[in-house]
N, C-alpha and C positions, 0 to 999 in steps of 0.2 A: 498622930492625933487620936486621943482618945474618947470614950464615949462621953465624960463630963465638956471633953472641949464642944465638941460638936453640938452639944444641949447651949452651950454659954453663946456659941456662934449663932446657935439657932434664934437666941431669946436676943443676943445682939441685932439680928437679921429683923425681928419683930415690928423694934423702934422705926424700920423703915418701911414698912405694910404701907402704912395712907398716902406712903409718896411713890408707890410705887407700883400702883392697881395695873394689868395688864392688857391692852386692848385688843378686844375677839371680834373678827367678821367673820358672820355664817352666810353660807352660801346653800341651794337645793341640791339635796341628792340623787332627786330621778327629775327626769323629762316628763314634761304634761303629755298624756293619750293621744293619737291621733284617730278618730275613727273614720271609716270610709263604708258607704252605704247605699243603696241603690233606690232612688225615691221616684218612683212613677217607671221614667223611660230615662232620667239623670242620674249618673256617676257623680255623688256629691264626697269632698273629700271636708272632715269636721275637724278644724285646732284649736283642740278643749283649752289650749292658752288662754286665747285672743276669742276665743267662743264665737268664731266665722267659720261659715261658709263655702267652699268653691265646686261650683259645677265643673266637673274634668271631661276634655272631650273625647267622644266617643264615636266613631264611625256610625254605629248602630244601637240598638236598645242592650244594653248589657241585661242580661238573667240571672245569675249568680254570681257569689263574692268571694274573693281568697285574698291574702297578703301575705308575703314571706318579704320583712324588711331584710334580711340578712340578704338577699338578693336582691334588693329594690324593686322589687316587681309588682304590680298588679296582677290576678290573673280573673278572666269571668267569662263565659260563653255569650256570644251575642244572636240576635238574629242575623243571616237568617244559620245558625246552630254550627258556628265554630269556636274554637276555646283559642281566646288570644291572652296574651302579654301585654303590659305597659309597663314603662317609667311611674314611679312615687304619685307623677302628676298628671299623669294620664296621659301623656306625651310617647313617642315612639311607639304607638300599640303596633302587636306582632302576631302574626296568625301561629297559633303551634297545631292545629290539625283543624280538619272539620269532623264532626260527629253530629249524629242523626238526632232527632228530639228526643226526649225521654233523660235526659240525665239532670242530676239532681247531688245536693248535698257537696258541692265540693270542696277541698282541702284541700292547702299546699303545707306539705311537708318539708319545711327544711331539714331536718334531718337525712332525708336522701334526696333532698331536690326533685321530688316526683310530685305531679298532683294526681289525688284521688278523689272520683266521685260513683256514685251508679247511677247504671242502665236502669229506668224505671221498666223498659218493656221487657227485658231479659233477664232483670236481677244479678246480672253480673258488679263485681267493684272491678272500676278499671280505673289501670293508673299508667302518667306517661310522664317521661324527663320533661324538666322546666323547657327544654329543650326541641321538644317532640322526640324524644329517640324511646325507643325502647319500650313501645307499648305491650302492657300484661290486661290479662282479665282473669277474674274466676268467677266461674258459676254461686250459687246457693244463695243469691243473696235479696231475695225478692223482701219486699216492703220496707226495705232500711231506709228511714228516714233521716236519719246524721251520723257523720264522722269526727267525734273527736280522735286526737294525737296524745299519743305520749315517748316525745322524741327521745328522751332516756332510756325506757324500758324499751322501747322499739316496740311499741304498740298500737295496735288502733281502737278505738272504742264505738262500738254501732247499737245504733237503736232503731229497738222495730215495732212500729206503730201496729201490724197487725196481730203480734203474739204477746207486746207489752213488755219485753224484752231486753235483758244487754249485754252482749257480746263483745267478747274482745278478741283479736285474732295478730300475729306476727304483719308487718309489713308489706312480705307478699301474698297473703291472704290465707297463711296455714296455721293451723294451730290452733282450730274453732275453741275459744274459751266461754261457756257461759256465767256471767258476772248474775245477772238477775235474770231467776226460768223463767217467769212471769208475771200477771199481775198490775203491771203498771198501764194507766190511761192513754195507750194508742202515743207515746213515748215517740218526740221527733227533735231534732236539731242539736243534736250530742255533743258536748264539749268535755274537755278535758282540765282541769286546772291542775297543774304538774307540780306547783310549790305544795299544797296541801294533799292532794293526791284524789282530789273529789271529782267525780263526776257530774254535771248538770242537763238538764233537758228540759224539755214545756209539754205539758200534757195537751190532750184534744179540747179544753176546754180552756186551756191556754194558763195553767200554772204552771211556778217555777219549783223544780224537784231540783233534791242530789241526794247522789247517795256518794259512801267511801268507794273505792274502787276494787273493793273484795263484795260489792257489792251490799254490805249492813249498813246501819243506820242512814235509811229511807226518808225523808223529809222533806216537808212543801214548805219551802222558804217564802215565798209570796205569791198569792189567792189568787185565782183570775181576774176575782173583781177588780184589783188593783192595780191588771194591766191589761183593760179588755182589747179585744184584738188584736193582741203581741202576736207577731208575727218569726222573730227570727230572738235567736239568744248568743253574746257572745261572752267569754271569761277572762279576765284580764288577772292572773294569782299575783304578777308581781306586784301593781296598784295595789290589789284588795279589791275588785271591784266588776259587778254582774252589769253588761247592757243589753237592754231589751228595745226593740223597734214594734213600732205597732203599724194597723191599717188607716189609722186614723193620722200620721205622719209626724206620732212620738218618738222619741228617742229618751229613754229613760235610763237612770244609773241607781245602783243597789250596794252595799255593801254585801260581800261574797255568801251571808247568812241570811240576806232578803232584806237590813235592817236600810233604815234613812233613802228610801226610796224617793227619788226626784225626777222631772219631767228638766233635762239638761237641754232638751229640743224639741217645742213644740210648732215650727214651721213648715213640715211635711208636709206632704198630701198621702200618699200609700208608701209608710220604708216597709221593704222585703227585704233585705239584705245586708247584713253587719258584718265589720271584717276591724281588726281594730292591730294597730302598733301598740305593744303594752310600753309602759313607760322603763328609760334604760337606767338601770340605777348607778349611779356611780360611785365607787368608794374610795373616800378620800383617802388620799396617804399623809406621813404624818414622820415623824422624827421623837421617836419615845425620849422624853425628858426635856422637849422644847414644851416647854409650859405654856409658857409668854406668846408663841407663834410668831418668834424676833427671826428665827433662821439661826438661830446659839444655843448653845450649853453652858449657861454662867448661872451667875448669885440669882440670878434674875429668875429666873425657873423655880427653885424651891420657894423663895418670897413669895411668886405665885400661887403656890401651891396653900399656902401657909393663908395667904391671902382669901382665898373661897373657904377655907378650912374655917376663919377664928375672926375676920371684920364681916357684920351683919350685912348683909343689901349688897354683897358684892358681886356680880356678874358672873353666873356659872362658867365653865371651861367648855368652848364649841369641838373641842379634843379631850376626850376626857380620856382617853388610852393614852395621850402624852401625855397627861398628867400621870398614868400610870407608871413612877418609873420603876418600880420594882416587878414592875409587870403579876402582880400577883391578884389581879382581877380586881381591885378597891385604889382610890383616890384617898390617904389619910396620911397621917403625919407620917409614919413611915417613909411614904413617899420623899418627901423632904429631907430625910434625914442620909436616903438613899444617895439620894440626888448628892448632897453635901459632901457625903461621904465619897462619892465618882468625881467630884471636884478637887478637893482638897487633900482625900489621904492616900499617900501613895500604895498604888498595890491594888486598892478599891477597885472591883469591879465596877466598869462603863455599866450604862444599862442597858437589858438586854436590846436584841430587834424587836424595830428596823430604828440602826441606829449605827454607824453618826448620820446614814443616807438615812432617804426619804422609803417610806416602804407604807406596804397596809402592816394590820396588826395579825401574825400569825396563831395567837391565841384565843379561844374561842369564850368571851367573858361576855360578862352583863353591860360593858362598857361600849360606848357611842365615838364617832368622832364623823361631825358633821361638817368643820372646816378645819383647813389647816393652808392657811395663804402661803406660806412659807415653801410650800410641797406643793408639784405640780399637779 
């Protein structure tokens, strides 16, 4: 079949556009936040779904906050001054060691399954298995007020309130790198955001900084006036999205630049402590040249295609990489003619993957695919 036949098929194909529009269900691609937070002497667990509530029990007053979902665990030191485990819900708590007063700032790294916090009276970082096994410490680390992670690089990120500071250092605590000499306002509650690569913290007067994590462009994202008495900061990179807790028993939420600042929770009495599930994103799979989202590779797919292309008000594609079927990063007549062409002329190359199975899209384009009911 030649390139006029395939034009005549195509303009044949046309005539049947208005009878043949294709039905799209969209579905979410990440899961809502879950934050967990410590308000007074209650382990409150918050599902920004359903925007409730649950106080989680707790043997004793919890002091500080961690979460590593990939292990389902809670972890936070209680009175009177041991560092325990829980279940998601607070269920099963488990004593992993006791430790003397003075620690502060803790982290669970999933990356090694360790949590890290410091000695406020000795300056050491110390870190032990989810587990209790295998406790480390090292010296030097007097006045570090937070730990962020960067479980890729295998890094940790520390700020120190009394030199203004920010350090970064290996895992087990070698490798002192200085990211910013000084300078910064008494710099406390260090995070990490991994997808952009930024660092954030709160000054002594309680604004929200970041800089890159080569330490350049410096910047106060939001004033303290606009979150007096913020108490703890958490970074959520895959949402897009900064939480701050205050003494006055807010819970607020920022986009990761300081912008659309909202009070998401104003029934506290004192939050101290934020620990947050960032939402899991999922990415659909899809069958390159299933237009329709039928579970086939027929006539029906190019018409599709043809269909968002050339009848006005018709319903964008919730796969728009299956629409791609020549895979060349655009949804256009091409497309269709590809398709036709995979159908009808012997010889014709299929389109490429994932195809005829279900798969994600292995090229890296401007293109979307938000559902595909067809693909698991």
């Amino acid at each position: 079949m030649g390139f006029l036949s395939l034009m005549e098929m195509i303009m044949r194909c046309g005539l049947l556009l208005l009878l043949l529009l294709g039905l799209l269900s969209l579905c979410s691609t990440a899961q809502s936040q879950t934050l967990y937070w410590i308000d007074g002497s209650d382990l409150v667990l918050y599902d920004a779904t359903t925007a409730t509530t649950t106080v989680l029990p707790t043997s004793t007053a919890p002091l500080t906050l961690s979460v590593d979902e990939v292990a389902a665990r809670i972890f936070y030191f209680r009175v009177p001054f041991s560092l325990v485990s829980a279940d998601l819900d607070g269920t099963n708590e488990t004593a992993i060691t006791t430790y003397p007063f003075g620690f502060e700032a803790l982290a669970a790294n999933p990356a090694d399954q360790r949590l890290y916090w410091i000695n406020a009276f000795n300056g050491q970082l110390v870190s032990i298995g989810y587990d209790g096994s295998n406790p480390q410490a090292v010296g030097g680390m007097f006045n570090t007020s937070g730990i962020g992670i960067d479980t890729v690089a295998q890094k940790l990120y520390f700020t120190n309130s009394q030199t203004g500071s920010i350090t970064r250092r290996n895992f087990d605590g070698t490798g002192n790198e200085v990211i910013v000499a000084g300078g910064l306002s008494a710099p406390r509650d260090c995070c990490y955001d991994e997808v952009a690569g930024k660092i954030y913290w709160l000054t002594s007067a309680g604004a929200t900084q970041r800089c890159d994590d080569d330490g350049t462009n410096i910047e106060t994202i939001i004033p303290s006036a606009f979150t007096p008495g913020v108490t703890h900061l958490v970074v959520d990179g895959i949402g897009e999205f900064i939480y701050l807790s205050t003494s006055a028993g807010l819970v607020c939420r920022a986009g990761l630049d300081g912008s659309g600042l909202i009070e998401m929770y104003d029934s506290g009495t004192n939050v101290t402590e934020l620990a947050i599930i960032p939402p899991t994103i999922v990415v659909p799979q899809f069958v390159r040249g299933d237009v329709n989202d039928d579970g086939n590779f027929d006539i029906g797919d190019p018409i599709g295609i043809l269909t968002i292309l050339f009848i006005f008000g018709s319903d964008p594609l919730a796969c728009e990489d299956a629409g791609d079927v020549n895979d060349d990063g655009q949804v256009n007549i091409a497309d269709a003619i590809f398709a036709l062409g995979s159908l009808f002329v012997v010889g014709a190359p299929a389109p490429p993957e994932p195809f005829p199975d279900c798969g994600e899209d292995p090229t890296d384009d401007p293109l979307d695919c938000t559902a595909s009911v067809s693909c698991p």
